[in-house]
C-alpha positions as semicolon CSV with decimal commas, in nm:
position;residue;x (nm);y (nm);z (nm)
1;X;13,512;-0,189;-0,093
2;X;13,416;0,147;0,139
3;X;13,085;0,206;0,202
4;X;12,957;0,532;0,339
5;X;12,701;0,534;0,603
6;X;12,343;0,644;0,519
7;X;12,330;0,897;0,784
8;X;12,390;1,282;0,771
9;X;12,627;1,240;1,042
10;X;13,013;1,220;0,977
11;X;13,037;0,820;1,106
12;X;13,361;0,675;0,959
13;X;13,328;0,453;0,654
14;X;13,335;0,075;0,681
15;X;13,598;-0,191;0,491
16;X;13,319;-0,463;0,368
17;X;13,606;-0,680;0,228
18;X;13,805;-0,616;0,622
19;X;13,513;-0,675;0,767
20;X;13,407;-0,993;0,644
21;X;13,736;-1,146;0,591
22;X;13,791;-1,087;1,027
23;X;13,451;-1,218;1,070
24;X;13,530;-1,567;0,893
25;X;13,895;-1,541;1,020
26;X;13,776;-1,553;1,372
27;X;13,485;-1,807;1,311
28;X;13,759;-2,094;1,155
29;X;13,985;-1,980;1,421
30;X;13,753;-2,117;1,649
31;X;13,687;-2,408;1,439
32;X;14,063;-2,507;1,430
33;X;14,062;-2,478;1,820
34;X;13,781;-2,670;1,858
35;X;13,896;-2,978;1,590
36;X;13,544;-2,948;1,440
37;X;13,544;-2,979;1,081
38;X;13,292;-2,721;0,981
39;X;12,975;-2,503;1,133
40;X;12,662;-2,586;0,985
41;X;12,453;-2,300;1,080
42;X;12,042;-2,156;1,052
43;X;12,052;-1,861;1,275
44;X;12,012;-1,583;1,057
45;X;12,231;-1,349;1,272
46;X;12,537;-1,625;1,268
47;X;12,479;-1,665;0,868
48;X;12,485;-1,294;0,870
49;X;12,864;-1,287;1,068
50;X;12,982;-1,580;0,834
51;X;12,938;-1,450;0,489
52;X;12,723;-1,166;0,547
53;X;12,457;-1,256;0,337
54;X;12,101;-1,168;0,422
55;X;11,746;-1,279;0,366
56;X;11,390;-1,264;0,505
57;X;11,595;-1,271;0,860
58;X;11,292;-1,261;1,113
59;X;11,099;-1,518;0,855
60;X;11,378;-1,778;0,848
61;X;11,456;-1,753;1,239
62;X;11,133;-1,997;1,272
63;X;11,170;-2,140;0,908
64;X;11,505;-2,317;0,837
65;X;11,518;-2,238;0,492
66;X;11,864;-2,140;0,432
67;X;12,190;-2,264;0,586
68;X;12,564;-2,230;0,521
69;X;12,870;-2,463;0,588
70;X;13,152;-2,352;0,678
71;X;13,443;-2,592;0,633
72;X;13,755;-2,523;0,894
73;X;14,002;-2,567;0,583
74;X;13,769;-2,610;0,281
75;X;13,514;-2,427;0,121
76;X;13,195;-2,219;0,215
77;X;12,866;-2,307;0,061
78;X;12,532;-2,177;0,105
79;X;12,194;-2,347;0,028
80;X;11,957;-2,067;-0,058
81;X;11,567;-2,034;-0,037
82;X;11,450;-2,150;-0,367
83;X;11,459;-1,822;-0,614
84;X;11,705;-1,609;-0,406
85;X;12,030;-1,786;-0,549
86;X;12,124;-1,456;-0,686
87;X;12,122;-1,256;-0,347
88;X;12,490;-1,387;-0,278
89;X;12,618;-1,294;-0,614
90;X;12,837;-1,010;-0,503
91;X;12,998;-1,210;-0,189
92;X;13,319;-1,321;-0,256
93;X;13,318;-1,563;0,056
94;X;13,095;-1,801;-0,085
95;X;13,218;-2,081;-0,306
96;X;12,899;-2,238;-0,389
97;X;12,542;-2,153;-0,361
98;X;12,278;-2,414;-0,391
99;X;11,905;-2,448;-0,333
100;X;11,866;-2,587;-0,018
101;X;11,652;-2,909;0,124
102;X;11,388;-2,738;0,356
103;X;11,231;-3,029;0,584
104;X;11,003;-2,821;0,791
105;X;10,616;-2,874;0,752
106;X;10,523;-2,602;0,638
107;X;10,783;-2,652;0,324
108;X;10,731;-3,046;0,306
109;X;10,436;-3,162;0,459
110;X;10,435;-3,549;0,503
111;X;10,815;-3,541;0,356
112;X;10,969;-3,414;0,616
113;X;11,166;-3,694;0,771
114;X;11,215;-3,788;0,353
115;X;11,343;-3,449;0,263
116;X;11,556;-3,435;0,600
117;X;11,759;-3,746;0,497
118;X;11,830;-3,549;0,177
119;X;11,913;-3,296;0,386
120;X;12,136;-3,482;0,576
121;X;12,345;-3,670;0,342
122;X;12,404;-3,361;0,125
123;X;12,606;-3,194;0,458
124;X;12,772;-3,560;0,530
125;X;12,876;-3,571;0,169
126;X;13,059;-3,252;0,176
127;X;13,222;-3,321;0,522
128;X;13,365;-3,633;0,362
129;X;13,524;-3,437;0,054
130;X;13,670;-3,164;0,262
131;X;13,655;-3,312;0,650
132;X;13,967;-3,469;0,671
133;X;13,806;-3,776;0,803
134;X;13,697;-3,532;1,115
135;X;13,320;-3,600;1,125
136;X;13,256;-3,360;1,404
137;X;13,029;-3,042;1,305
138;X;12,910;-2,743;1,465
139;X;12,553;-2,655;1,442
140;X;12,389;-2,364;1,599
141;X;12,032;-2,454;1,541
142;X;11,849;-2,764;1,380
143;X;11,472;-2,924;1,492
144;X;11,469;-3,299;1,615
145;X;11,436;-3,451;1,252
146;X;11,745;-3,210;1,111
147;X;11,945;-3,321;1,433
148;X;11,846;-3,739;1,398
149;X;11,894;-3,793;1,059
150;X;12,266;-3,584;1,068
151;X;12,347;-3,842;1,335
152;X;12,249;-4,126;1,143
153;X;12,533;-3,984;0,873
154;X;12,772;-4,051;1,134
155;X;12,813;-3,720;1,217
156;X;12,941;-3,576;1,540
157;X;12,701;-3,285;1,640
158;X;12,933;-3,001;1,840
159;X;12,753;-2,705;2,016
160;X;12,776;-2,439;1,712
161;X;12,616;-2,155;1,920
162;X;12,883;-2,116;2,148
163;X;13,096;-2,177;1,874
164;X;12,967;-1,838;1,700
165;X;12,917;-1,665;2,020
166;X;13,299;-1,706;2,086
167;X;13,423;-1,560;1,756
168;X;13,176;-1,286;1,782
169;X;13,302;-1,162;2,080
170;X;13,613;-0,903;1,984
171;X;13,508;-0,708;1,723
172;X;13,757;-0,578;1,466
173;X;13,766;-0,182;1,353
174;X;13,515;-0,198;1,102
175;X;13,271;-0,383;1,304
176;X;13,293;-0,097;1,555
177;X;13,285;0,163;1,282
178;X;12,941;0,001;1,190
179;X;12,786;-0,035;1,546
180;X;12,873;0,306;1,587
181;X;12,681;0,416;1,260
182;X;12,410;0,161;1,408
183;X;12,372;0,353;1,737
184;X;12,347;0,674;1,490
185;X;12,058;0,611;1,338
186;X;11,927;0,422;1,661
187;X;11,982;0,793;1,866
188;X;11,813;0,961;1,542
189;X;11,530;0,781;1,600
190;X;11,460;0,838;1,926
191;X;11,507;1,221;1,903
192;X;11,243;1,204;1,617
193;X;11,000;0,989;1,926
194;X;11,118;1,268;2,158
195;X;11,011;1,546;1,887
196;X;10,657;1,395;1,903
197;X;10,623;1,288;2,243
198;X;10,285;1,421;2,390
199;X;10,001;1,329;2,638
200;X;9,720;1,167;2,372
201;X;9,907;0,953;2,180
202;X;9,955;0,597;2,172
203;X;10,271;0,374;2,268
204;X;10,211;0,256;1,942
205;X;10,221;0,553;1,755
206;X;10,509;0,612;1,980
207;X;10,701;0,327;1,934
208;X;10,636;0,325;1,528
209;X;10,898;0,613;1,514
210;X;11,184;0,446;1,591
211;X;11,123;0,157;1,327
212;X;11,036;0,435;1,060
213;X;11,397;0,613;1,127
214;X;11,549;0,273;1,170
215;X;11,442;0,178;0,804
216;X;11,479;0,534;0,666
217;X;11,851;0,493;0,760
218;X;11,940;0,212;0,647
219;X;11,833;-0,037;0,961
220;X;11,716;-0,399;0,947
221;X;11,448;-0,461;1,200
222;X;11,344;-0,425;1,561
223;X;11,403;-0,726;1,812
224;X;11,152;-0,609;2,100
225;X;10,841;-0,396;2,159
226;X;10,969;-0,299;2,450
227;X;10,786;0,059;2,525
228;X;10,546;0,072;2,808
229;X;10,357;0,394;3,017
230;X;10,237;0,467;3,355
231;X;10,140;0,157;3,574
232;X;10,224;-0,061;3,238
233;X;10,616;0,055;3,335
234;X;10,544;-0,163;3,635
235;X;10,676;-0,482;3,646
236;X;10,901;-0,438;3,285
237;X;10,860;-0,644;3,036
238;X;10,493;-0,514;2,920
239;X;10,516;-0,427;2,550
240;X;10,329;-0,137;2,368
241;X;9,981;-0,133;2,281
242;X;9,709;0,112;2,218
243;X;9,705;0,254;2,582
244;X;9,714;0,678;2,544
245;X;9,993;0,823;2,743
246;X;9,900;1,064;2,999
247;X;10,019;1,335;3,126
248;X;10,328;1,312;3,405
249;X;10,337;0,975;3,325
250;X;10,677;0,775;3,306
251;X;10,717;0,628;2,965
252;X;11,023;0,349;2,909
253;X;11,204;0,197;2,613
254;X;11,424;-0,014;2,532
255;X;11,538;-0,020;2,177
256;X;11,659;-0,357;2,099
257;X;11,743;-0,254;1,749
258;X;11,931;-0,436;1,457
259;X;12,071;-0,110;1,224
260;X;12,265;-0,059;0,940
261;X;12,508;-0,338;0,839
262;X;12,299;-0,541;1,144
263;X;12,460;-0,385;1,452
264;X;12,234;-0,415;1,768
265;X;12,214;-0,061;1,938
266;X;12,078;-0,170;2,200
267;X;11,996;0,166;2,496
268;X;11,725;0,229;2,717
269;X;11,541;0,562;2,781
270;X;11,252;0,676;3,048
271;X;11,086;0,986;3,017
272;X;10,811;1,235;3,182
273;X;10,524;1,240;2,987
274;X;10,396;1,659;2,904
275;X;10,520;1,955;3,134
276;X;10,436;1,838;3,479
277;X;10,780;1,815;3,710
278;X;10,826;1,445;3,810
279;X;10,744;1,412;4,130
280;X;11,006;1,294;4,422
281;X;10,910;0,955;4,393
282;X;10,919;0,925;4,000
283;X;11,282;1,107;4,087
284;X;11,420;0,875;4,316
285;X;11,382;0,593;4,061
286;X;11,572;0,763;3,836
287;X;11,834;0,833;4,031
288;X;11,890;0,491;4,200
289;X;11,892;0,388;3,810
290;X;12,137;0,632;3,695
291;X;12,351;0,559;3,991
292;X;12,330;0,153;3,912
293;X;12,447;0,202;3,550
294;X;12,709;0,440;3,711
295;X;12,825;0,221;3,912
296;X;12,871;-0,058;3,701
297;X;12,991;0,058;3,395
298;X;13,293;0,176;3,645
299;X;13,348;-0,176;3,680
300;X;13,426;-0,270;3,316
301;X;13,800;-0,272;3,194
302;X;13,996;-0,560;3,052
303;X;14,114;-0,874;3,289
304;X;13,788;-0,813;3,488
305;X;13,546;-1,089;3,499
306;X;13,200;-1,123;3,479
307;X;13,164;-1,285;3,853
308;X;13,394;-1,023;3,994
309;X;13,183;-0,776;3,802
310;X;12,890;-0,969;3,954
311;X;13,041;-0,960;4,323
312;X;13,118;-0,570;4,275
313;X;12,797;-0,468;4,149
314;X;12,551;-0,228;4,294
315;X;12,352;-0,328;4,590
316;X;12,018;-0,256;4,484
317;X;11,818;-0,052;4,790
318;X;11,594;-0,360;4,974
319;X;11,260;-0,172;4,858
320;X;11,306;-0,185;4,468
321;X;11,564;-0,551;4,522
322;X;11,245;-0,819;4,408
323;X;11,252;-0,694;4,084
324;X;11,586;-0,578;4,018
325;X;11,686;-0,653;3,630
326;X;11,859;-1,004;3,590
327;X;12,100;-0,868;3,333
328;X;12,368;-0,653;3,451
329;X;12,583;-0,602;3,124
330;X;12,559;-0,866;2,783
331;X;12,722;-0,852;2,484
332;X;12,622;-0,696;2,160
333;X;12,705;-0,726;1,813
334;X;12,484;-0,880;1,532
335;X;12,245;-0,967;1,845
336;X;12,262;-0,985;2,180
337;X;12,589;-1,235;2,281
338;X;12,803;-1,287;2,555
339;X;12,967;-1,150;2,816
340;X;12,688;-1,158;3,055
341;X;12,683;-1,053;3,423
342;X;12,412;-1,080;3,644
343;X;12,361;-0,970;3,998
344;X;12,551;-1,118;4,283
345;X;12,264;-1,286;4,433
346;X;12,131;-1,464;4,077
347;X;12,520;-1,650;4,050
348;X;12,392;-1,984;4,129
349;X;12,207;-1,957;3,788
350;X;12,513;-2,078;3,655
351;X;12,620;-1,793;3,408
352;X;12,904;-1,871;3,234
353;X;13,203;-1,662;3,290
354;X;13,366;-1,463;3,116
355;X;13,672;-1,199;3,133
356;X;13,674;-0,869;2,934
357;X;13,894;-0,777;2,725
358;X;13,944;-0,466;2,448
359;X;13,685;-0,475;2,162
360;X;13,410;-0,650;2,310
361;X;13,122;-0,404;2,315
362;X;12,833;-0,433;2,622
363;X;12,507;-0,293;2,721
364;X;12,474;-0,204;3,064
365;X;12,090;-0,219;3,228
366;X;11,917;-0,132;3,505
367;X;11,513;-0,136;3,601
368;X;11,395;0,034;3,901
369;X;11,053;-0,016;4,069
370;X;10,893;-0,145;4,385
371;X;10,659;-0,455;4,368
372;X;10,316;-0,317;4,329
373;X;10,466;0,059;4,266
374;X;10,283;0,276;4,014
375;X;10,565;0,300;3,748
376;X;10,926;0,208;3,755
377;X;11,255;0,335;3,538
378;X;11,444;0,121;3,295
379;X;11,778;0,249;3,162
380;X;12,067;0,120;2,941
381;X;12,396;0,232;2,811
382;X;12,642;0,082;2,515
383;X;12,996;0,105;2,556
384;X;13,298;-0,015;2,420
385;X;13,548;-0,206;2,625
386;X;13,903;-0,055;2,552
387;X;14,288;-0,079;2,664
388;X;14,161;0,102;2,957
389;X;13,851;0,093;3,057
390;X;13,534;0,169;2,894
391;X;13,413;0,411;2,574
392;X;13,050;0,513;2,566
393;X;12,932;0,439;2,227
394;X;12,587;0,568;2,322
395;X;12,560;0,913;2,407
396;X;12,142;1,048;2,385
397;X;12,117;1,165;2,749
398;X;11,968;0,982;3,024
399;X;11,754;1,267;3,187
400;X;11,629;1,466;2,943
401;X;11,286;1,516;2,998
402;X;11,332;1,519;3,377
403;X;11,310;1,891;3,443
């Protein structure tokens, strides 16, 4: 099966059937390594690499509802929010679909610990009939009662996150294909926010853009509200409201967006607000931003590791250091994932490491701004890791409004 992208720009097509079959390949590759006899997993975004079979994604992140199992050398089954059977009807993948068991409160009430036994012995039942006599299971996410009453099946419960984050890591052809029609519709977006950017409006009106091209395009949904103006730009991490921008203002973004086929394009942008020239100040952050990414990204080829990547970083200048960004590169796919490097000087964190190698794709970030400073810079770039070095799959420039 090809499916063309729903863009007007000429993105290559992408192999559903080559797509999914890698996808599963690599997730029981990692079961076999492991000895685990299956991955029991919640997370919509790890259901989503599995079988690639969506529904009400941001509603069942906090409402266990649905769940697959995915047996090392057996067969896949999903239990299904009651009513939505038919949504996996098309997915050759799938073996079986069920209704599921849903324990949480809001579903059961004063059954919960009743309807998580159920629960529980319909997984143990199925790990008996295709196990092997392995009882040990991956699961990526499950609340205390979920997790209790598995182990009183006799289960063995295995760390299924880093299970998933592992086989998500390289990304096959057609994955690549559709992050790159992901960052399409992502960039389309935030021309149409640049085409309306103007003192007077709101960060939310702002902001609204890029979900309404997201959508329009065939996008999923928005992790972050990560826009911000002005002294709001200072410290990051303030997300939009109803404050107007004004006029020579800085405004940041950061997209954090899940797009067609649920690839994360995940850049960051800061612009001057009207027609005023940024001042020497506003143009030193930029710089010191543009020269971090820079840097960085110079770093990435294949055999490197995160803490050499780490170690080599860019020194941030002493003045904007206390609130340099934690995250120098991470992962993306389906969300944000491993690799992750972080600044020399935040090691003892304990960050796993990692080595890079071709096909892993990675954001890398920067925010500039002195404590107590009147606006700071935040700016991110996607790339692809090849044979070589790096690809930029990104490409909406950095500077744009900073005449």
């Amino acid at each position: 099966m090809k499916v063309q992208p729903n863009t007007e720009t000429a993105e290559p097509a992408v192999n559903l059937d080559a797509m999914r079959a890698y996808r599963l390949g690599r997730l029981r590759q990692e079961l076999n390594r492991r000895d685990i006899a299956a991955a029991l997993l919640f997370d919509p975004v790890n259901i989503r690499y599995a079988v690639d079979c969506t529904n009400m994604q941001v509603w069942t992140l906090h409402n266990p509802a649905r769940y697959v199992l995915v047996a090392a050398n057996g067969p896949i089954i999903l239990w299904e929010f009651h009513g939505a059977e038919h949504l996996a009807e098309d997915l050759p993948l799938i073996a079986d679909v069920r209704v599921g068991t849903p324990w949480f409160h809001f579903a059961a009430g004063d059954q919960c610990v009743a309807k998580a036994k159920e629960f529980a012995a319909d997984i143990a039942e199925e790990i008996r009939l295709h196990g092997g006599g392995n009882r040990r299971i991956a699961v990526d996410r499950v609340d205390t009662i979920g997790t209790f009453s598995l182990l009183a099946e006799g289960l063995v419960i295995e760390d299924g996150m880093a299970l998933a984050e592992q086989a998500r890591l390289i990304k096959s052809v057609d994955e690549i294909a559709a992050m790159r029609i992901a960052v399409a519709a992502c960039e389309e977006g935030v021309r149409r926010m640049r085409a309306a950017f103007r003192p007077g409006m709101t960060e939310n009106a702002l902001w609204s853009l890029l979900h309404q091209a997201n959508i329009e395009l065939g996008g999923e949904w928005i992790m972050t509200r990560l826009l911000c103006s002005g002294q709001r730009t200072n410290p990051w991490y303030q997300e939009c409201g109803p404050k107007l921008l004004k006029e020579g203002e800085i405004v940041s973004f950061d997209t954090d967006l899940v797009g067609p086929y649920g690839y994360v394009c995940d850049i960051s942008r800061a612009w001057i607000c009207g027609e005023t020239r940024p001042t020497d100040r506003q143009r030193e952050l930029l710089s010191v931003s543009k020269e971090q990414i820079e840097h960085n990204r110079a770093l990435l080829r294949p055999g490197v590791s995160t803490t050499e990547i780490s170690e080599l970083s860019f020194r941030m200048p002493e003045k904007f250091a206390h609130q340099e960004y934690l995250g120098l590169i991470h992962g993306v796919g389906l969300g944000d994932e491993h690799p992750v490097a972080v600044p020399a000087r935040f090691a003892h964190r304990g960050v796993k490491n990692s080595v890079l190698q071709p096909g892993m794709t990675v954001s890398i970030e920067s925010y500039v701004g002195e404590v107590g400073g009147p606006d700071g810079v935040k700016l991110e770039e996607q790339v692809l890791i090849t044979e070589s070095g790096s690809a930029a799959l990104s490409t909406y420039p950095m500077d744009e409004t900073w005449k």
